[in-house]
C-alpha positions as CSV (number, residue, x, y, z in Angstrom):
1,X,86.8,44.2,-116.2
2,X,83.4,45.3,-115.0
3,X,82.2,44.8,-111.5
4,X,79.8,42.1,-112.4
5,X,82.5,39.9,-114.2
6,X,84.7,40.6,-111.1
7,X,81.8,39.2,-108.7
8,X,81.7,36.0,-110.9
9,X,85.3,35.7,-110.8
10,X,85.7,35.7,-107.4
11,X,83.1,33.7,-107.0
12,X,83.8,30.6,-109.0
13,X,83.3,27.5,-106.6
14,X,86.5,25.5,-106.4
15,X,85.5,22.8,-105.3
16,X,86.1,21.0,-108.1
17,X,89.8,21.4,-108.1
18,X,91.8,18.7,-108.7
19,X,93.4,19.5,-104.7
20,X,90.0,19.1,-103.6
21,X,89.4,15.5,-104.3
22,X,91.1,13.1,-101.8
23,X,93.3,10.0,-102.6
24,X,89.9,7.4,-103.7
25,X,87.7,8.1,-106.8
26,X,84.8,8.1,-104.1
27,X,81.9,11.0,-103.9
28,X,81.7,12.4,-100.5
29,X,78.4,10.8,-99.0
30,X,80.1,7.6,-100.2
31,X,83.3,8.1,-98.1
32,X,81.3,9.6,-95.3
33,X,79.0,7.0,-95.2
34,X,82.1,3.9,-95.3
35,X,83.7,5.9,-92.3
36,X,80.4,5.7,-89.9
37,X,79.4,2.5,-91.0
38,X,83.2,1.0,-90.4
39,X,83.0,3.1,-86.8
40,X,79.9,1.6,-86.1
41,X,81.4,-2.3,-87.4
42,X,84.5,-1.8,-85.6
43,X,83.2,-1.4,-82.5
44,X,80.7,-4.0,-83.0
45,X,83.5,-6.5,-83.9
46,X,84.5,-6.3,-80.4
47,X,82.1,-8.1,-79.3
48,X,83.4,-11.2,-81.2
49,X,85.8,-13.8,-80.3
50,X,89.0,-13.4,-81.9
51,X,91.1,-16.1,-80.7
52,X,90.2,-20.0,-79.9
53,X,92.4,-20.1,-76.6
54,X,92.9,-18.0,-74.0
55,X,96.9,-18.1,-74.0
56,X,96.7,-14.9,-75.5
57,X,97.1,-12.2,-72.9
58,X,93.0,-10.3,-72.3
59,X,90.9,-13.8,-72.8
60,X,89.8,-12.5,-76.4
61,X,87.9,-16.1,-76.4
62,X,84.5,-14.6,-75.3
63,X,81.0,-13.8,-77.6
64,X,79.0,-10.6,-76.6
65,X,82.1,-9.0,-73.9
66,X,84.8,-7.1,-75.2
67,X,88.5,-7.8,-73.4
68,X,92.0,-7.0,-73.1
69,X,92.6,-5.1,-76.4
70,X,88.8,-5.1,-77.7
71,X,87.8,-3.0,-75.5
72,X,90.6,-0.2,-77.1
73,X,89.1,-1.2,-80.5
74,X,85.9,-0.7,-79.5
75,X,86.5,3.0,-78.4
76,X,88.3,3.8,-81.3
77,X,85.3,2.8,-83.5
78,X,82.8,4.9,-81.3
79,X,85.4,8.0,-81.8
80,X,85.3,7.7,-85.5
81,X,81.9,7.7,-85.6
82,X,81.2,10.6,-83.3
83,X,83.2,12.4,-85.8
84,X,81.7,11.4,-88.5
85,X,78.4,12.5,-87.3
86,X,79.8,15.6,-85.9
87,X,80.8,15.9,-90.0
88,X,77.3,15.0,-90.8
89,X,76.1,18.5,-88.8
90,X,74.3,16.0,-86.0
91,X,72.8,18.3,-83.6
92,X,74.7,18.1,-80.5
93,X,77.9,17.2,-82.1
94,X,79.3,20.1,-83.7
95,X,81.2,20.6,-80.7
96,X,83.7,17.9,-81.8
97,X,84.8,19.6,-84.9
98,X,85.6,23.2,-84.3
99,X,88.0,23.8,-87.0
100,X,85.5,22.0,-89.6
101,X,88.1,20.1,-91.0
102,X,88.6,16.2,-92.1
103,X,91.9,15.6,-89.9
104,X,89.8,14.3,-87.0
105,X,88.4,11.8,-89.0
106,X,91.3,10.2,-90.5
107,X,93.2,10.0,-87.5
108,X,90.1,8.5,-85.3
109,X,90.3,6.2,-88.6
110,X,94.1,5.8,-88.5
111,X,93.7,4.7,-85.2
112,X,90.9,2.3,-84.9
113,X,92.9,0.5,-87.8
114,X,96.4,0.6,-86.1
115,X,94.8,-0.5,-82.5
116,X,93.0,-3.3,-84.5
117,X,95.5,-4.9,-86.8
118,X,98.3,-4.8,-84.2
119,X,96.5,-6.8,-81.9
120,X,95.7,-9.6,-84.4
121,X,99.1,-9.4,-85.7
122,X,100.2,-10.1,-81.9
123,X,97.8,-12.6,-81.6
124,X,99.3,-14.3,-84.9
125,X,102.8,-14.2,-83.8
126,X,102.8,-15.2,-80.1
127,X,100.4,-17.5,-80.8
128,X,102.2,-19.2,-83.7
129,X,100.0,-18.4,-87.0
130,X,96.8,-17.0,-88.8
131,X,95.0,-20.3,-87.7
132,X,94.6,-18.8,-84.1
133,X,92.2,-16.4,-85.3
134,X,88.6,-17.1,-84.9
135,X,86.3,-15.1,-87.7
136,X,85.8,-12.1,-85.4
137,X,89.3,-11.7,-85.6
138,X,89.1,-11.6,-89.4
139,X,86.3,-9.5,-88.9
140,X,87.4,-7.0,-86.9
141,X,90.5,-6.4,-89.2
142,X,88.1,-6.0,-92.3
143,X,86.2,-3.5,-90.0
144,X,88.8,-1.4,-89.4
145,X,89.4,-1.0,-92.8
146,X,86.6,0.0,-93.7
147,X,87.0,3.8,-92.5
148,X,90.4,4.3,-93.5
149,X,89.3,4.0,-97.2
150,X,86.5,6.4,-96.5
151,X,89.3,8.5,-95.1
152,X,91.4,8.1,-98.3
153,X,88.0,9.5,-100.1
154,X,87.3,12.7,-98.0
155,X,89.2,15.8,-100.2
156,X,92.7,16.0,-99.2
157,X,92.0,14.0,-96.0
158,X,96.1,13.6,-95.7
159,X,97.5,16.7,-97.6
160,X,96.7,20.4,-97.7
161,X,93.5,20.0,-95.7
162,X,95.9,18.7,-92.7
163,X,98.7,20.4,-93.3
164,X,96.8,23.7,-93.5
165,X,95.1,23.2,-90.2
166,X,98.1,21.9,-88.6
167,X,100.0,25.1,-89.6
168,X,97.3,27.3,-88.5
169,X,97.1,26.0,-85.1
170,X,100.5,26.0,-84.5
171,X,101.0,29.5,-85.8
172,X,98.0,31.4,-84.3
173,X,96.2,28.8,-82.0
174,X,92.8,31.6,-82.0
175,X,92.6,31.7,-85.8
176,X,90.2,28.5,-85.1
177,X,86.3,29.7,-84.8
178,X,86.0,31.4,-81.8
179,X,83.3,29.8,-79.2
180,X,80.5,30.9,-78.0
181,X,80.3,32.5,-74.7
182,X,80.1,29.8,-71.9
183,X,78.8,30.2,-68.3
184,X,81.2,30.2,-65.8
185,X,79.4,26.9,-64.1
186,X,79.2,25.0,-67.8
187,X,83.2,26.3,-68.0
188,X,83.4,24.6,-64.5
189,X,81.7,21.5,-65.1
190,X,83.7,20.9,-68.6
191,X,86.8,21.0,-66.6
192,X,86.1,18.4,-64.3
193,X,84.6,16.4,-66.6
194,X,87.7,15.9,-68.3
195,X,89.7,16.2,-65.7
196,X,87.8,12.5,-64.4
197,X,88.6,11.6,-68.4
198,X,92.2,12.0,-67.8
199,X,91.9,10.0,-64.1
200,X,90.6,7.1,-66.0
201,X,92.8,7.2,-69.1
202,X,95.9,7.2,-66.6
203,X,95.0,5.0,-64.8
204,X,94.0,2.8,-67.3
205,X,97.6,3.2,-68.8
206,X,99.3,2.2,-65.5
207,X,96.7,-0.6,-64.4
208,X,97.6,-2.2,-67.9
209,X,98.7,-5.7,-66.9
210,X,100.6,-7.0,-69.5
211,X,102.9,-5.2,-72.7
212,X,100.6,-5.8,-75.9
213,X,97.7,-4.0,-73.9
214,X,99.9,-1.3,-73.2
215,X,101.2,-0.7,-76.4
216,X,97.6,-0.9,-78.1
217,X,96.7,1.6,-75.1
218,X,99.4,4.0,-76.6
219,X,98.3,3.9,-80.6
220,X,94.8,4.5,-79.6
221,X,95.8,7.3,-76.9
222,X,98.3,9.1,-79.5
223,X,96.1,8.8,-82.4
224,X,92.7,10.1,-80.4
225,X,95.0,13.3,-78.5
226,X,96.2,14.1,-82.3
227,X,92.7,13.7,-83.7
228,X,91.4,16.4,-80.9
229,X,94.0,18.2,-81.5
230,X,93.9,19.0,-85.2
231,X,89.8,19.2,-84.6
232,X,90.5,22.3,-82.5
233,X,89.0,21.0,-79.6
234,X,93.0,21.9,-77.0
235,X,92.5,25.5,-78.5
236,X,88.7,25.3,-77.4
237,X,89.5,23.7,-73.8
238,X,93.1,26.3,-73.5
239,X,90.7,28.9,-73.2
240,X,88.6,27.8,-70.7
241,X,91.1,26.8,-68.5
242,X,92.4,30.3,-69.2
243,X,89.5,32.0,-67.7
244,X,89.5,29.5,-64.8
245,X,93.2,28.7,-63.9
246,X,93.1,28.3,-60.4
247,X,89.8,25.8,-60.6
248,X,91.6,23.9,-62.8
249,X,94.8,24.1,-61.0
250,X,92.9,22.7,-58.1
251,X,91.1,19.9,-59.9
252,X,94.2,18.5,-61.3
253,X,95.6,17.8,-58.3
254,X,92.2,16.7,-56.7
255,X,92.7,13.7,-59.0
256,X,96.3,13.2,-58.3
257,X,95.0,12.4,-54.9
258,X,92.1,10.4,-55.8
259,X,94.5,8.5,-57.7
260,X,96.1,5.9,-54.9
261,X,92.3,5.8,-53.8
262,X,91.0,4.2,-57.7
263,X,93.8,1.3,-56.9
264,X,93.6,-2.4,-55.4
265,X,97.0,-3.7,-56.2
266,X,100.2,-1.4,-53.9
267,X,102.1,-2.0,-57.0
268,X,100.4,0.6,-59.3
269,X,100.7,3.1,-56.2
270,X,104.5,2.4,-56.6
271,X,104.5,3.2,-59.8
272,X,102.7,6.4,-59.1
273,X,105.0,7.9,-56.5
274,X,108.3,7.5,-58.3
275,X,106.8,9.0,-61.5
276,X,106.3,11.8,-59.1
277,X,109.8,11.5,-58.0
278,X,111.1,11.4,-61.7
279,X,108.6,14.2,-62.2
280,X,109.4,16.5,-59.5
281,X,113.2,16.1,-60.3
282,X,112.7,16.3,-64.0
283,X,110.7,19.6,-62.8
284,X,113.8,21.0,-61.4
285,X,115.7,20.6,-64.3
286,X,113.4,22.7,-66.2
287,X,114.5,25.4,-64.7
288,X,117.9,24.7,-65.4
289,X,117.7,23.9,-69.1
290,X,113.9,25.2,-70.1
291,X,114.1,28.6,-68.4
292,X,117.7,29.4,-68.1
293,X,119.1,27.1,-71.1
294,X,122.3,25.7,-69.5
295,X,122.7,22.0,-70.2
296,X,123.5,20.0,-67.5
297,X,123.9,16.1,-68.2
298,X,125.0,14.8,-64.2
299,X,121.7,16.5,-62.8
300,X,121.1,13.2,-61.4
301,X,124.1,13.7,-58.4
302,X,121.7,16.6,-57.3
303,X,118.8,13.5,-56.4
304,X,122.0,11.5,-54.8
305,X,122.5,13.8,-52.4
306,X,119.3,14.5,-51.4
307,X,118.9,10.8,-50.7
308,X,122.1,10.2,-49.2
309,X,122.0,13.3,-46.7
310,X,118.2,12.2,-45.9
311,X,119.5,8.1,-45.7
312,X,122.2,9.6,-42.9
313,X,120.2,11.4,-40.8
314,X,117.0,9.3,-40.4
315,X,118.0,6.2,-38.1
316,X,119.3,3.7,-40.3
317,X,121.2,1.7,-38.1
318,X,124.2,1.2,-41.5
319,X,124.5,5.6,-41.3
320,X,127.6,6.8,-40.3
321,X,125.7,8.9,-38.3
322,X,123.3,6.1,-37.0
323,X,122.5,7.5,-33.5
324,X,120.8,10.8,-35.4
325,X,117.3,10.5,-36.6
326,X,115.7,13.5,-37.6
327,X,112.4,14.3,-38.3
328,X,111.4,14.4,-42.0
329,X,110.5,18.0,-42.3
330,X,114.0,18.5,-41.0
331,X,116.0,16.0,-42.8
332,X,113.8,17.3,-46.1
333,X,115.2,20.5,-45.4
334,X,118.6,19.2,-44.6
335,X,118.7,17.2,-48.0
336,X,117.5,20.1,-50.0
337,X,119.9,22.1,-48.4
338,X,123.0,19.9,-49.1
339,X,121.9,19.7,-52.8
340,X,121.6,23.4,-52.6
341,X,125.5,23.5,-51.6
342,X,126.4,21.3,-53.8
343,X,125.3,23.3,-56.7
344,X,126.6,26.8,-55.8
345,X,129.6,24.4,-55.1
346,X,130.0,23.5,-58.6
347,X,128.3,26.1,-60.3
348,X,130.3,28.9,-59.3
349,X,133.3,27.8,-61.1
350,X,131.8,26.3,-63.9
351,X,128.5,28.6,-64.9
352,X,130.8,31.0,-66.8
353,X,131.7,28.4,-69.8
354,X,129.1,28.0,-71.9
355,X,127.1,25.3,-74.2
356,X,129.2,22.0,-74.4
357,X,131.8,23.0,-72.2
358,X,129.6,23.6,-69.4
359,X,127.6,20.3,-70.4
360,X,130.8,18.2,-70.0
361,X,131.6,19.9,-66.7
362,X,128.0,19.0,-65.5
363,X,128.6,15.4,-66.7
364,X,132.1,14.9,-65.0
365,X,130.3,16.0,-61.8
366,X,127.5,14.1,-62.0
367,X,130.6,10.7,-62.8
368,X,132.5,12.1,-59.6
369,X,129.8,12.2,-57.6
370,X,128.9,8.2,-58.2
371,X,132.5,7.4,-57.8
372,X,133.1,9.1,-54.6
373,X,129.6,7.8,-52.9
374,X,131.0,4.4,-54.3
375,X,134.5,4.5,-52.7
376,X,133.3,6.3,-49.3
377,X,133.7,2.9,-47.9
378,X,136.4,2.8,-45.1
379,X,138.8,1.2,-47.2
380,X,138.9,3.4,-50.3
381,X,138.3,7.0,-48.6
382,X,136.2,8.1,-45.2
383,X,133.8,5.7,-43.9
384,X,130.6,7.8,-44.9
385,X,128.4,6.0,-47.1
386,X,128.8,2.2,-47.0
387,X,130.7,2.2,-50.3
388,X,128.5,0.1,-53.0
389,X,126.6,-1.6,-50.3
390,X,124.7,1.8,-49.8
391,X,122.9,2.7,-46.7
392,X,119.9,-0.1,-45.9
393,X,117.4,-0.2,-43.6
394,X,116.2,3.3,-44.1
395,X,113.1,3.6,-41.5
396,X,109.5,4.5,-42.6
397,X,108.5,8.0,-42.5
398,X,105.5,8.8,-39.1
399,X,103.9,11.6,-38.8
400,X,101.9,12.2,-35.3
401,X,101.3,8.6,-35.1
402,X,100.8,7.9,-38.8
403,X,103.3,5.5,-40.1
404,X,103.5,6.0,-43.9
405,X,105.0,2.0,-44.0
406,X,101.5,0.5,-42.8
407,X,98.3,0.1,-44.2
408,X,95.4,2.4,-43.3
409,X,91.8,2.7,-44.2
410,X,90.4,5.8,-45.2
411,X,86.6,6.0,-45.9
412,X,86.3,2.4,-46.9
413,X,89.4,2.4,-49.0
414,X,93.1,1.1,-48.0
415,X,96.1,3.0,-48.4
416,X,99.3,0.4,-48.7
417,X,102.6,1.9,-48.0
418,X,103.4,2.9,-51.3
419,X,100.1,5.1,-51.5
420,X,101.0,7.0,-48.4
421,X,104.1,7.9,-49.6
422,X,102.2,9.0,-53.0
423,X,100.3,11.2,-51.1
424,X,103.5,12.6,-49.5
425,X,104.9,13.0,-52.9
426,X,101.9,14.8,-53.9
427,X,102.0,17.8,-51.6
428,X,105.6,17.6,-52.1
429,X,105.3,18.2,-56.1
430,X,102.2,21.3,-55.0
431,X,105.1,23.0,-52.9
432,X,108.0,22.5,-56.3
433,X,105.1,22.9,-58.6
434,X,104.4,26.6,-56.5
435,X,107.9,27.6,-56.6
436,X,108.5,26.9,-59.9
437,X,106.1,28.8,-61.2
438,X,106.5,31.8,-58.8
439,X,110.3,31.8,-60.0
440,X,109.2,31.5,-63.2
441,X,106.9,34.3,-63.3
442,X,109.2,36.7,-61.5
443,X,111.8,38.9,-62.4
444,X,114.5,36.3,-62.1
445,X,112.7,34.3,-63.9
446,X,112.7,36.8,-67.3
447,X,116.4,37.2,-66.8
448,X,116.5,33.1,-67.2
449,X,114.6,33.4,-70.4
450,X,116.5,36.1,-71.4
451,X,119.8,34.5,-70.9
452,X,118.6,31.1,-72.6
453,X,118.0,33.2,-75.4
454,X,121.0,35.8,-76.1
455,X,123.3,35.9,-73.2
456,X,125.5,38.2,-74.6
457,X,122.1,40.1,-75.5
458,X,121.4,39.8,-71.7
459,X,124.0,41.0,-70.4
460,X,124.5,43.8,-72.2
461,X,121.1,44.9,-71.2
462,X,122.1,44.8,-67.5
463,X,121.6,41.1,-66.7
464,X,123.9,39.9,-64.3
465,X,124.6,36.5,-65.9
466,X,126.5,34.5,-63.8
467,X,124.6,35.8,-60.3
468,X,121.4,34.7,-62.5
469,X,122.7,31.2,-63.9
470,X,123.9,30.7,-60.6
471,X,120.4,31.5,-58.8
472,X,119.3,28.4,-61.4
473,X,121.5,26.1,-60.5
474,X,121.5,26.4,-57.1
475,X,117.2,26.3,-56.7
476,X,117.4,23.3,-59.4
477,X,119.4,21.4,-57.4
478,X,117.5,22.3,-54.4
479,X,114.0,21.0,-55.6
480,X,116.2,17.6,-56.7
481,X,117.5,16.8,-53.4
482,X,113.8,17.8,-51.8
483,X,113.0,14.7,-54.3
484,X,115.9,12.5,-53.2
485,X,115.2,12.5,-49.3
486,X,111.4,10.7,-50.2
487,X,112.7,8.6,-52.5
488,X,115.3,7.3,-50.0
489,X,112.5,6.5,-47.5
490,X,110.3,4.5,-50.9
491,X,113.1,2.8,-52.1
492,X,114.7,1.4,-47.8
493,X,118.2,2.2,-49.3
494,X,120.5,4.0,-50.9
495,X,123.0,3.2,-53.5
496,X,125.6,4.6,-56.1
497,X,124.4,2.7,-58.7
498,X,121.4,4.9,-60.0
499,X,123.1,7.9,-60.1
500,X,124.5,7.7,-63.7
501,X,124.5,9.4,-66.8
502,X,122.9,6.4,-68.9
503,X,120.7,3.4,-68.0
504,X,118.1,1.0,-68.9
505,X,115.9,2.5,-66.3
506,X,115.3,5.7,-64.9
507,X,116.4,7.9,-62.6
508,X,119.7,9.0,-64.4
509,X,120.7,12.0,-65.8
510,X,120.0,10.8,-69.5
511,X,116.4,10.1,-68.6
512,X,115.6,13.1,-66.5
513,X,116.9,15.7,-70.1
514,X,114.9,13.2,-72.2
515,X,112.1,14.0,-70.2
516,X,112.0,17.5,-70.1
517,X,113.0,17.9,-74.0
518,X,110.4,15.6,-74.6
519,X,107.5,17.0,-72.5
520,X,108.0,20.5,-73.3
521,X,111.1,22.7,-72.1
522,X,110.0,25.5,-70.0
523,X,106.2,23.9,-69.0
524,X,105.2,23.0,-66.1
525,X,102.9,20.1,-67.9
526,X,105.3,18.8,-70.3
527,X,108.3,17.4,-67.8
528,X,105.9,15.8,-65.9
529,X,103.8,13.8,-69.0
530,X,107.5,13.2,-69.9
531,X,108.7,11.4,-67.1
532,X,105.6,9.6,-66.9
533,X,106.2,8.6,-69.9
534,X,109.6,7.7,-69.5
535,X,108.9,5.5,-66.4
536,X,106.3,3.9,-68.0
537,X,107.5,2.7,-71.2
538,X,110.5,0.3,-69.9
539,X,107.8,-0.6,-67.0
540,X,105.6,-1.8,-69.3
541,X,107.8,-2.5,-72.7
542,X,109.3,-4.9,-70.6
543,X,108.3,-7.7,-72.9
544,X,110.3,-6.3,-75.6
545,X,113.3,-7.3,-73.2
546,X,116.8,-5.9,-75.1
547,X,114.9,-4.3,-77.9
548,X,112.9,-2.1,-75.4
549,X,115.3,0.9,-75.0
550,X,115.4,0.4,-79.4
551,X,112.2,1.2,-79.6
552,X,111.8,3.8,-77.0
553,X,114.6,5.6,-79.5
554,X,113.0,4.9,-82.7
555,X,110.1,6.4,-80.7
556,X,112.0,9.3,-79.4
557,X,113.4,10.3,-82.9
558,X,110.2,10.5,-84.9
559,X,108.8,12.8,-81.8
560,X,111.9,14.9,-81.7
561,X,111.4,15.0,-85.7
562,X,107.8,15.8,-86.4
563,X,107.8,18.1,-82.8
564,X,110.5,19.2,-82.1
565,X,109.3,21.6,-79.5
566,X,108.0,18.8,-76.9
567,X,104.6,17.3,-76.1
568,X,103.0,20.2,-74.4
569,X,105.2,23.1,-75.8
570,X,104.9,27.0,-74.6
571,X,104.4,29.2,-77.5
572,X,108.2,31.2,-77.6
573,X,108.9,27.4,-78.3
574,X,106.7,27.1,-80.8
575,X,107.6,29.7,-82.4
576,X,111.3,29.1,-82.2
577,X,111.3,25.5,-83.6
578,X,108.3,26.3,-86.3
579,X,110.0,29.3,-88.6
580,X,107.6,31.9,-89.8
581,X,108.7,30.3,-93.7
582,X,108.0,27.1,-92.5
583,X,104.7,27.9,-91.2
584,X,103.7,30.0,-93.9
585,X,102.4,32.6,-91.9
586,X,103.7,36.7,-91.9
587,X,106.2,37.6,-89.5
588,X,105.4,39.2,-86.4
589,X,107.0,42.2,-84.4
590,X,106.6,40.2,-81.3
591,X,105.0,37.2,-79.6
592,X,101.8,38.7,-79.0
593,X,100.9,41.2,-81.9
594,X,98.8,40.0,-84.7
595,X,100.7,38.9,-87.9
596,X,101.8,42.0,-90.3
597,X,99.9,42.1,-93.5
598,X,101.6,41.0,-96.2
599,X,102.1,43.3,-99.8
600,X,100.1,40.7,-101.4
601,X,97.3,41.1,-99.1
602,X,97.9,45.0,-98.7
């Protein structure tokens, strides 16, 4: 074959291929122009009524103001067509589509269509049939629609095109374009801009005020992260925050205390601090099974006595010890300290079994523990902890004359209770947030990983094992009981019944692994979106009623299924749950070196 008929070979255009067309019969500026102009209608159906009577939960009754779920509709339209213009090369908007792929698109699509037709399915079932919709409701369905089938015409909008990109990304995050060199200040500016996103998404998600909104608020949310995901843009942003890690550090939790302050109702702020309580105990856990691997399912007795030590040595006038009131700093200490004991306590006769075993030991512990608190009642064993009455009537925290149980104003704005003890929670979860990543970082914390992933390995390296297992039980525990002696102050009293290994409602030993496995083991990030989550969704799912905990497994499953390594994974996990086959990428020597070239590509 001569040069010139090897140019024209490998030359041919193929896109004509038969994998190049998508699932419609359409041509391209047909499908692209269906997607913008169903954005652009979807949105604008918003702005209809789509219900007669305002028993439906948002007042969807109104002409020319979006409500309740409309206004999610509405954004998911303006998202599809920002990415359809971004597709269209619009100056300005190329930004949106790093990896210059269609996956963005569909999804924004996917989305806008799920948001829409599940609200005017809910309004058709609660309110008792398809006559309840006005014609914007009609409308807005039809809208909606509208971009999906332009989605079904782009080429391979749900096949290769996706699959490739998703495969790239998760194999070699950099193998997306490169960006162009940022100033520091832009880099800056970026990162607070979506840190302020990220405020108002939150908060939107706990200020919802009724289920259906919330459950719209999560199609639209998971769709839109997924969409920005497969569009490169995490890659583009990871970056960034790498070169500015401590700015970012610092803005994130700048708006976990301007949280409290974008609140009106105490209730919200209640909700806040014991995600942070779930949080900062799910935290601890991390290092337990994330970093070190052991499985522990009665981590929860760890948070018991925190709270209990803390509930007997601040002043209740139902302690034992009722004439004893420490300060907090000192019953903080005291708590984390008796967690601390507890651990080493049961660790160091248990930490040398090994996968189930040691996960049964950990769950008869964490059983013991609720059934000793629960007898500790004078009449069963010792007079210690008020049996199942608990210990009531926990006093409110003061510090130098400011009580943390009444209200204050602060620049215009007023803190309830439940915001002050947010706050507290806050500089509570920068101090475990600190250590965890110090330990993490260290040299004890390599031995962890290295134990989690070949103990025998380990320890034939040189690795203590036990000494280090031990080390993670012990500062796991530690950073639980710190947790349990704010959350007896928040909650006025302590009881056994919380402490289990299963519930309908968190805290209990089921929920706190859930949320770590789910967020992303070995993160700092991921236990904390997962116990948000967690809280949230029987919070707000409350509607559902018995069928609530079914769905948060259905839920659970397809996660676990389709991402298996957690919400905000590290990239050993990644790597680990996503074979090199599976990915269809060459193997690599190590973590960090570029893939080996393959013999067909030699």
């Amino acid at each position: 074959m001569t040069e010139t008929q090897k140019t024209t070979t490998d030359t041919t255009p193929t896109a004509a291929a038969p994998s190049a067309r998508g699932l419609l019969p359409l041509p391209l500026a047909t499908a692209r122009a269906l997607l913008l102009a169903g954005g652009i209608a979807t949105s604008a159906s918003a702005y209809m009524a789509w219900t007669w009577t305002d028993e439906f939960p948002g007042d969807l009754t109104v002409n020319g103001y979006p409500g309740g779920l409309q206004w999610l509709t509405f954004v998911a339209g303006i998202l599809t067509a920002l990415f359809t213009l971004s597709s269209y090369g619009v100056r300005g908007l190329g930004w949106l589509l790093p990896a210059k792929n269609n996956a963005p698109v569909v999804l924004a699509a996917l989305g806008g269509f799920a948001t829409t037709w599940f609200a005017v399915i809910a309004i058709t079932v609660e309110l008792g049939g398809v006559v309840n919709l006005e014609p914007g409701g009609w409308i807005a369905a039809v809208a909606s629609l509208i971009p999906v089938l332009g989605a079904l015409a782009l080429p391979e909008p749900l096949g290769d095109d996706l699959k490739d990109n998703l495969k790239k990304y998760v194999a070699k995050p950099d193998r997306f374009p490169a960006p162009k060199a940022i100033a520091p200040w832009v880099e800056r500016a970026i990162i607070t801009i979506v840190t302020i996103i990220g405020l108002a998404v939150f908060t939107y998600g706990i200020d919802t005020e009724y289920g259906e909104l919330f459950v719209g608020y999560l199609i639209l949310v998971t769709f839109s992260l997924w969409a920005l995901h497969t569009a490169g843009m995490f890659d583009t942003f990871s970056r960034i925050v790498a070169h500015n890690r401590s700015f970012t550090l610092a803005m994130g939790f700048a708006a976990a205390i301007a949280f409290p302050f974008t609140q009106t109702d105490d209730h919200y702020a209640n909700i806040g601090v014991n995600i942070l309580i779930f949080g900062t105990v799910a935290l601890g856990l991390n290092i337990v099974v994330g970093l070190a691997g052991l499985l522990d399912l009665g981590y929860v007795a760890f948070l018991g006595v925190g709270a209990y030590t803390a509930a007997l040595v601040s002043g209740s006038e139902f302690s034992r010890f009722s004439g004893v009131q420490f300060p907090f700093w000192a019953s903080a200490l005291t708590g984390a300290a008796a967690s601390l004991v507890f651990g080493v306590l049961i660790g160091a006769p248990t930490l040398r079994l090994r996968g189930d075993y040691l996960a049964i030991v950990t769950l008869g512990f964490g059983e013991i523990f609720r059934i000793a608190v629960n007898n500790m009642d004078g009449d069963s064993g010792p007079d210690i902890t008020n049996g199942p009455n608990g210990i009531p009537s926990i006093p409110d925290l003061s510090f130098f004359g400011f009580n943390l149980g009444e209200s204050h104003d602060i620049a215009g704005f007023t803190l309830g209770r439940f915001a002050n003890y947010y706050l507290l929670m806050v500089l509570i979860m920068a101090i475990v947030v600190l250590v965890y990543t110090r330990a993490a970082d260290s040299r004890i914390g390599r031995s962890w990983i290295a134990i989690r992933e070949d103990e025998t390995a380990a320890t034939a390296m040189g690795i203590n094992g036990f000494r280090v297992k031990l080390i993670a039980f012990a500062l796991g525990a530690a950073l639980a009981g710190l947790a349990g002696t704010v959350s007896a102050h928040v909650t006025y009293s302590v009881v056994p019944t919380p402490y289990q290994f299963a519930g309908s409602t968190p805290p209990n030993s089921a929920f706190l692994l859930a949320a770590v496995v789910l967020g992303g083991m070995g993160t700092v990030a991921g236990p904390l979106l997962g116990a948000a989550l967690l809280y949230l969704l029987p919070e707000k799912l409350n509607f559902l009623q018995d069928k609530s905990l079914l769905a948060f497994g259905i839920a659970l499953v397809l996660l676990m299924r389709f991402r298996p390594e957690g919400i905000i994974a590290n990239r050993r996990q990644q790597l680990e749950f996503h074979e090199t086959g599976q990915l269809d990428v060459p193997e690599q020597a190590t973590l960090t070196d570029e893939p080996a070239v393959t013999k067909a590509g030699a």
